[in-house]
C-alpha positions in Angstrom: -12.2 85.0 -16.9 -9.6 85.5 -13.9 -8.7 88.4 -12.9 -6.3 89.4 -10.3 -5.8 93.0 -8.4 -3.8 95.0 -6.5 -2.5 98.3 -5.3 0.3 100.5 -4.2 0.3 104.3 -3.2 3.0 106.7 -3.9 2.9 111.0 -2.2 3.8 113.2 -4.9 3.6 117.1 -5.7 2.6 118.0 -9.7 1.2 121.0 -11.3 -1.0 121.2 -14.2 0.9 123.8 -17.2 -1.7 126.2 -19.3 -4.9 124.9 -16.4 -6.7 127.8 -15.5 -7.4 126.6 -11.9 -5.8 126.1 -9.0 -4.2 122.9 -10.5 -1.8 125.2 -12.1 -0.3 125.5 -8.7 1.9 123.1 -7.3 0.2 120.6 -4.6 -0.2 117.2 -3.8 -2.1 114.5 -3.9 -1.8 110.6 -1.9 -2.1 108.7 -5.6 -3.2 105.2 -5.3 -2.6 103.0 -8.4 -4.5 99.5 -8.5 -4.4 97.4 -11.0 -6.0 94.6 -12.5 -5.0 91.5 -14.7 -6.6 88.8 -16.0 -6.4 85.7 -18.0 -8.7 82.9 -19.1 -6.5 80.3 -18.5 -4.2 79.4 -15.0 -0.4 77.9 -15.1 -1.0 74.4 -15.2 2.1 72.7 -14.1 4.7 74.0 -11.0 4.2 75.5 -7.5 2.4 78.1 -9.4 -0.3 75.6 -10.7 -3.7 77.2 -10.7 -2.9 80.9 -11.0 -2.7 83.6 -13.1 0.6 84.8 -11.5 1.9 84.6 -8.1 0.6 87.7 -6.2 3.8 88.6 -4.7 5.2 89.2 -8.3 2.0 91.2 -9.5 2.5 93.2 -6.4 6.4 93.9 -6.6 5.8 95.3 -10.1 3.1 97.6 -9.0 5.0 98.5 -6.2 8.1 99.3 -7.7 6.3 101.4 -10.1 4.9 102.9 -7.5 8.1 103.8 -5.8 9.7 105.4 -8.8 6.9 108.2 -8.4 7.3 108.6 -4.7 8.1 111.8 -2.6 9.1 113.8 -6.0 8.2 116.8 -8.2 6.3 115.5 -11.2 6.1 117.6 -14.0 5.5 117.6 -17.7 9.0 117.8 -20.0 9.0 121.4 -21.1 6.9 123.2 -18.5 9.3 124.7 -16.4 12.5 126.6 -17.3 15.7 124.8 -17.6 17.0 127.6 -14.7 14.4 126.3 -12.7 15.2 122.6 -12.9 18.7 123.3 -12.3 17.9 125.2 -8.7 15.8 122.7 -7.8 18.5 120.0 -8.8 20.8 121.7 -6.7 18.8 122.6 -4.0 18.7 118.5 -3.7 15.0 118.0 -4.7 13.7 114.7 -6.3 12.1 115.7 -9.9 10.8 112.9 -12.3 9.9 114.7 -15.8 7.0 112.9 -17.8 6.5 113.1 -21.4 2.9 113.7 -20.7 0.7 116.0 -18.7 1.0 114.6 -15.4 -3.6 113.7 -14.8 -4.6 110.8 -13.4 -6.4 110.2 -16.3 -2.3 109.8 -18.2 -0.9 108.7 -15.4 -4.0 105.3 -15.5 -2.6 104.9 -19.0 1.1 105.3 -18.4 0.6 102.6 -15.6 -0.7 100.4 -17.7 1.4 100.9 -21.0 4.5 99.9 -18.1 3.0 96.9 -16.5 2.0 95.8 -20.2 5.6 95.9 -21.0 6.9 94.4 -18.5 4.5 91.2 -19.6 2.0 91.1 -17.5 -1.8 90.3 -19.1 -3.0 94.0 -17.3 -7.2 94.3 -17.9 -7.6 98.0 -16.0 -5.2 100.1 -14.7 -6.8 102.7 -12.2 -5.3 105.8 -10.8 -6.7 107.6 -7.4 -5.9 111.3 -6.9 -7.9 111.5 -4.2 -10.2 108.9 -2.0 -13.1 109.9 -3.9 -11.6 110.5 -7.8 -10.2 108.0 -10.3 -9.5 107.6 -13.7 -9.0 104.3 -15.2 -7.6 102.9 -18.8 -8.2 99.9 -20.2 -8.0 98.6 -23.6 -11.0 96.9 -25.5 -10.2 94.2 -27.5 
């Protein structure tokens, strides 16, 4: 088995709704998303003979990914009042809502579910909230 991995890192603030902690506040975290893909078998024919994919495409995907998270407000759809999306809208701050609650451990799967859909053969996606703390999804088969 072949397997290929990279990473891309995004700043982001995000708050944790109904956590009785001080995740409930917002902060911020330096996320790192790396990801993994793999395949028994390499292209055989073309200038991309003998590889899974061409790095520079598994990397543009993750980075782009990546991007779309980057210097924003992450929160959860229907955690903070419609006022108070509004204000901030108008106040010009970037907001990206998620239909999930925003943990690395969702985010790892959310990664993954994306870069599946967008074709590539992912094996593990792994999210870092911090240097030291990751969560990872991958699906058995």
């Amino acid at each position: 088995m072949y397997t290929l991995k990279t990473q891309a890192s995004f700043d982001s603030a995000h708050f944790l709704s109904g956590y009785n902690g001080k995740c409930a506040n917002i902060h911020g975290h330096t996320w790192k998303v790396e990801a993994e893909i793999s395949s028994d078998k390499l292209i055989e024919s073309g200038e991309k003979r003998g590889m899974i994919i061409d790095f520079s495409d598994l990397k543009k995907a993750v980075r782009a990914l990546a991007d779309s998270f980057d210097h924003t407000l992450i929160y959860e759809q229907g955690t903070l009042r419609s006022e108070t999306v509004d204000c901030l809208k108008t106040e010009g701050f970037s907001l990206k809502a998620v239909d999930f609650r925003p943990t690395a451990e969702n985010f790892a799967r959310h990664f993954f579910e994306v870069l599946t859909g967008q074709g590539l053969l992912v094996k593990r996606v792994s999210v870092y909230e911090t240097p030291e703390n990751c969560a990872a999804y991958e699906v058995d088969v």
